[in-house]
N, C-alpha and C positions, 0 to 999 in steps of 0.2 A: 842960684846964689848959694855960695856954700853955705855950711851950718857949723859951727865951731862950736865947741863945749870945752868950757874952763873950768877948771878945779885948782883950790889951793896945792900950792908945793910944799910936803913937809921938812922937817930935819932931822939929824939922825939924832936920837935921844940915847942918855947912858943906861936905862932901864929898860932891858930886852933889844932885838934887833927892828929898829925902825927904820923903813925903805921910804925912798921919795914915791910917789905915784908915778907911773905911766902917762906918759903926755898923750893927751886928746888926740884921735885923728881930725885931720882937716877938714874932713868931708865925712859926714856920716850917710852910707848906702844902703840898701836889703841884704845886700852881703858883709855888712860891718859884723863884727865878733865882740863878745862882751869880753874876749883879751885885749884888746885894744881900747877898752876904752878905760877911767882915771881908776886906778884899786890900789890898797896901801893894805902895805905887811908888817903889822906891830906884833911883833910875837916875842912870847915868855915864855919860861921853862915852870914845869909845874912848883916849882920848891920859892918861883916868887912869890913874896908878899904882896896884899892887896893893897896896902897903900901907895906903892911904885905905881900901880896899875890906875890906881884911881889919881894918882897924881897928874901922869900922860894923860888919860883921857881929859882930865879937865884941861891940861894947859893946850891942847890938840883939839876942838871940836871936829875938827873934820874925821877925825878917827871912826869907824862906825863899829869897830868893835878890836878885841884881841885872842887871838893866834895863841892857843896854848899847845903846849910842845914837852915831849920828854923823849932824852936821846936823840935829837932832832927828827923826829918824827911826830905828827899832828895828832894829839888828843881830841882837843875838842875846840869850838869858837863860842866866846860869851861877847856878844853883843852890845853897845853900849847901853841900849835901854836896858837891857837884863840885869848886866852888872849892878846899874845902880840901885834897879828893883832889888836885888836880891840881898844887896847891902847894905839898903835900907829898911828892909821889909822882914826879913827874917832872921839877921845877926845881929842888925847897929852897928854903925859907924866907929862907933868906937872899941867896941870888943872887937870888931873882926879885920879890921887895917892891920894889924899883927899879924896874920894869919897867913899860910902858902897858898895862891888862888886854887888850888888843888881843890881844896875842900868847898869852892864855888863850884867847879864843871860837874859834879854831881846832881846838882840843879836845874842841868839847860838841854835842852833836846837835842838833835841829832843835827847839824846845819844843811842845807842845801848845798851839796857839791854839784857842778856844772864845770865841763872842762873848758879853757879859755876859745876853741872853734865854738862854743854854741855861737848862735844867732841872736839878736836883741830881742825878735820876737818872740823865739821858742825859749830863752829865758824869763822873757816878765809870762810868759804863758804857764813856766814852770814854779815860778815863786809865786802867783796867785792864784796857786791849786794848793799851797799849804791850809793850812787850817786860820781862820781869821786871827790870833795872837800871833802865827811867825808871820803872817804875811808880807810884815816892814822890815821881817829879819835880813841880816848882808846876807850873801850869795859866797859862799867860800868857792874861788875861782881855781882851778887844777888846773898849771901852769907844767904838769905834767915831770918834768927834769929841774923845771926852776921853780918846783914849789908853789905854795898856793900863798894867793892876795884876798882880800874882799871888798867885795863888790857891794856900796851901799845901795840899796832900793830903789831910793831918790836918784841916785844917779841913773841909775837902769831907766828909772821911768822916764826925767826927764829928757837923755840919749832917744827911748822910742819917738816921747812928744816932738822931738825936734825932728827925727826922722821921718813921722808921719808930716809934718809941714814942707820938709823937702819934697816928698813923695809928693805930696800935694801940687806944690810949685811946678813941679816935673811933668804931674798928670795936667795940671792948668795949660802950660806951655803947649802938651801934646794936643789937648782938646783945641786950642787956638789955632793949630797950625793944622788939626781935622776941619774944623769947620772952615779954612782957607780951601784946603785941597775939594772939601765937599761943596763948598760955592763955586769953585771955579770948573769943578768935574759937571757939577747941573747945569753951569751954564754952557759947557760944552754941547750937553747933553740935548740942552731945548734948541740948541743951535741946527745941532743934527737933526735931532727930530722934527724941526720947523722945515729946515731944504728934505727930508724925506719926505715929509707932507705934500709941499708944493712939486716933488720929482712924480709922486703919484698923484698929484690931481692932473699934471702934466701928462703920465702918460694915460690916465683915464679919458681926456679930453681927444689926444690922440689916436686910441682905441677909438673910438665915437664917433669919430672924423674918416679914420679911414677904411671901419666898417659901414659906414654909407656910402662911401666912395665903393666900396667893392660889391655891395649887392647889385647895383643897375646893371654893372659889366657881367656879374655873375648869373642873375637871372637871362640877361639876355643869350649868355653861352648853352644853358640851358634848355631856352626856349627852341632856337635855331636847332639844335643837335634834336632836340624830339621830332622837330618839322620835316627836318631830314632820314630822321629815321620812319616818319608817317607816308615820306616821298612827295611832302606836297611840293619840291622843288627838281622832281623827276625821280625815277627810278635810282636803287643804289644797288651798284654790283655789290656779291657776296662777298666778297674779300673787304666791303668797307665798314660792315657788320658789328664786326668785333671794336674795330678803333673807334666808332663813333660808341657804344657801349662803354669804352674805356673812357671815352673825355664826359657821358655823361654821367658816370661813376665818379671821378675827380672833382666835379664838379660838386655834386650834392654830397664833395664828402667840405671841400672849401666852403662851401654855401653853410654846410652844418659848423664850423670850426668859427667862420663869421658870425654868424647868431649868435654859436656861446659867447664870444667876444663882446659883441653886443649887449650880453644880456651882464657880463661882468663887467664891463663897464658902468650901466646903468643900477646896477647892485651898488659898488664901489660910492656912486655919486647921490645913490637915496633916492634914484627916479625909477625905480622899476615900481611898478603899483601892481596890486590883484583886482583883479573881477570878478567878484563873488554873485553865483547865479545858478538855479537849482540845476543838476544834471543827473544823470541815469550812469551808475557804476559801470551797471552788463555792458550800458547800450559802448560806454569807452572800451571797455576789453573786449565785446565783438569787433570792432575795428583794431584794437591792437594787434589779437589774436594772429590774424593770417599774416601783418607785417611781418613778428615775429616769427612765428613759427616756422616761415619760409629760409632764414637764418640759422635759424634751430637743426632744419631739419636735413638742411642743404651741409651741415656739419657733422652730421649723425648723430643729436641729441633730441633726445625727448622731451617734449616744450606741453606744457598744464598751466594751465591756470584754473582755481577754486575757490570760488565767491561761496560765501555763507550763505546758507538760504535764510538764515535772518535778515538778513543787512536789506536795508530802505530800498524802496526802490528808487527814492531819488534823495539828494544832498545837496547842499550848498557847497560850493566851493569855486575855485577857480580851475575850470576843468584840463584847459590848454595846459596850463604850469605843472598840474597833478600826472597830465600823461608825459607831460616831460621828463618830468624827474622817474615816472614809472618806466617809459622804455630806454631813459639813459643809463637805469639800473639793472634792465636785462638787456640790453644791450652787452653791457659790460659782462656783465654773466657768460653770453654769447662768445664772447672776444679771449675770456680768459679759462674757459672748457672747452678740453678737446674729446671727453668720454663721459655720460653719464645721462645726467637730467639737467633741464632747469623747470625748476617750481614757483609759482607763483601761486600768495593766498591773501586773499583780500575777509576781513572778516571785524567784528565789533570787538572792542575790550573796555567792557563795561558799559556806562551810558552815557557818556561826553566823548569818546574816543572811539576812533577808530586805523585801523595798521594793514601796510601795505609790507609784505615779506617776500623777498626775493630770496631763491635756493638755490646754490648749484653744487657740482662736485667738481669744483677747478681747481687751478693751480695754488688755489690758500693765499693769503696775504700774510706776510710776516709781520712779527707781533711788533718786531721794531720801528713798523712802517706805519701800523696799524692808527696812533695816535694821531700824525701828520696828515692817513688820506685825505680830509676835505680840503686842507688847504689847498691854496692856487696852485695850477702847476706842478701841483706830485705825482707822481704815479708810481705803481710798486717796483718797475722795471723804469729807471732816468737816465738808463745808459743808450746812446747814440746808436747802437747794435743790436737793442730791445726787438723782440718779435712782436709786436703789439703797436699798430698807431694809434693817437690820439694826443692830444695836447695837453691833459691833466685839466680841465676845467670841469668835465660833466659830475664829478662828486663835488666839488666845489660848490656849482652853482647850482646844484639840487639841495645842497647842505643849507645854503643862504635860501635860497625859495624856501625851504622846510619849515628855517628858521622866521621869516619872514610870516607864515603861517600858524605861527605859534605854536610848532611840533617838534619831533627831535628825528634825529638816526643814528642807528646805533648797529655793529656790526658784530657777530660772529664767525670768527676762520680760522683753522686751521689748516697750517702748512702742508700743501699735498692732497688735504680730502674737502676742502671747499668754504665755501662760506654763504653765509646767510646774511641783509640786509631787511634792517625791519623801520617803514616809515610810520609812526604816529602821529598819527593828526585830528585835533578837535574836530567831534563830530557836530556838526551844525545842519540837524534837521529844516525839512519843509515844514512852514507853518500853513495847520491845513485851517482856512478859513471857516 
């Protein structure tokens, strides 16, 4: 709604030159100008008399002061309050109505000039930094080639007052038509996120479905090809060596890519459970040892692992999940070094904890990748051409076991010279009876 400001219209008077006021703009904005808004130019030449002057002012209250001038150039402005202070106050009405207002402008301070582009704001911010007596004083407006007008206080303030209710109005309008667009964007929003929900519980179910589907087929490919290669179905010529070695290698790598599947599914859905049950650290890394190492060594890396001789000889935990997430980690180490070491060190930090560190000197993880690895399906290399198989689940779903455990992982790499993987996890000693 616009905001209009009305000010009386004057006349021109025979005593000094009296201007009409500037008519109001229609619309007052943050870019309004206190040129534009109502000022009146009553001005006198120093050699009038004060009775001329107090005459206008009385029969004119709108006037808020007078323009004193000699040679047509600006001396000074006395104000209406002032004038009449000082005409009342320290001459008397009667002696000094005779008198040229000259011998008043000696009396009144320096006025507030402001060119007519100031701002509404940066004007009342400019007149209410005078000292508390000119605070109410007009605003002599510098109209630059056409002279100066002035600007009453009152009007200034009132022009902001209405300004800030438009602004108001304006911000009202915008907040109404935010909280539309903010309703209708959230309801998009649960919409989507309700069919994201249900497209993942859908393909978790299907992951679920057709990882049991494929273990029976899978185990029994398995089975056959070892039986075959034992000859319990007769002898095998040497040339069928190698293929039956290939389909049993394909196999246990399917067989492996299913489980994880498996096991993220059952993450995904809150059905994977732990088995917590005392076990022997050594006794798991003497069985790790040789799987690895044969990997390690079949690459020409050097493969350690160094258990604390502090460390229990037995723990609680869940032992199967623990060696999972252990050889999915040097596995990985394995797959992405082609010169160096890989290190493993299992050791206590502190008295409730204890850390599973993997070392290698590979190809580094880049840092911009580095945030992203657990989730599903990353991997550092996701291009179709990558030198490296695997599907992106085994940091994933060591991440979610870890998690599930009430531990953390946390990685150090750099690009080129290797990285480290360090698993914490609550130590939960045996209670000896």
């Amino acid at each position: 709604m616009a905001v209009k400001l009305v000010t009386e219209q004057t006349k021109t008077l025979t005593s000094g030159r009296f201007s009409d006021s500037l008519a109001p703009p229609s619309i007052l904005t943050k870019d309004t100008t206190i040129g534009e808004l109502p000022a009146h130019r009553y001005q006198v030449g120093v050699n009038t008399v004060v009775a001329q002057v107090e005459k206008t002012l009385r029969l004119y209250p709108i006037l808020p002061g007078v323009i004193v001038t000699q040679h047509d150039r600006m001396v000074n402005v006395i104000s209406r309050r002032r004038f009449f202070e000082i005409l009342g106050t320290r001459y008397g009405v009667a002696v000094f109505l005779k008198r040229p207002i000259e011998i008043m402008i000696r009396h009144v301070e320096e006025p507030l000039i402001l060119p007519g582009t100031c701002l509404i704001d940066e004007a009342v911010h400019e007149a209410l930094q005078r000292e508390t007596i000119l605070a109410y004083e007009p605003i002599l407006v510098d109209f630059q080639t056409h002279g100066f007008q002035l600007l009453d206080i009152y009007t200034l303030l009132l022009a902001q007052s209405q300004l800030f209710a438009t602004l108001q109005q304006e911000l009202q309008t915008i907040n109404v038509d935010l909280e539309d667009r903010v309703a209708r964007r959230t309801e998009e929003l649960t919409r989507v996120k309700n069919e994201a929900i249900r497209a993942n519980q859908f393909k978790t179910e299907l992951m679920a479905k057709v990882n049991h589907e494929l273990r029976t087929p899978l185990g029994a490919i398995m089975g056959y090809t070892q039986l075959l290669q034992m000859g319990a179905y007769g002898p095998t010529a040497p040339e069928q060596t190698d293929p039956l070695e290939l389909i049993l290698s394909s196999t246990n790598s399917l067989s492996t890519l299913v489980n994880s599947l498996l096991d993220q599914a059952q993450l995904e859905k809150g059905n994977l459970t732990l088995e917590n049950r005392p076990f022997s650290v050594r006794e798991m890394a003497i069985e790790v040892d040789p799987k690895v190492r044969i990997l390690a060594e079949k690459t020409g890396l050097t493969f350690k692992i160094l258990i604390e001789p502090s460390f229990p000889e037995e723990i609680v935990g869940d032992r199967m999940r623990i060696e999972q997430i252990w050889t999915n980690l040097l596995s990985n180490a394995i797959k992405f070094t082609e010169q160096g070491y890989i290190h493993t060190h299992i050791r206590l930090q502190g008295t409730r904890q204890w850390l599973i560190e993997v070392a290698d000197t590979g190809i580094g993880i880049p840092e911009e990748v580095q945030a992203s690895i657990f989730d599903t399906f990353v991997q550092v290399d996701g291009s179709a051409t990558r030198n490296h198989s695997g599907a992106g689940l085994g940091l994933s779903i060591a991440a979610s076991i870890i998690e599930l455990m009430g531990g953390t992982i946390d990685l150090e790499s750099t690009l080129g010279q290797g990285t480290t993987f360090t698993v914490i996890l609550p130590l939960n000693r045996v209670d000896k009876e």
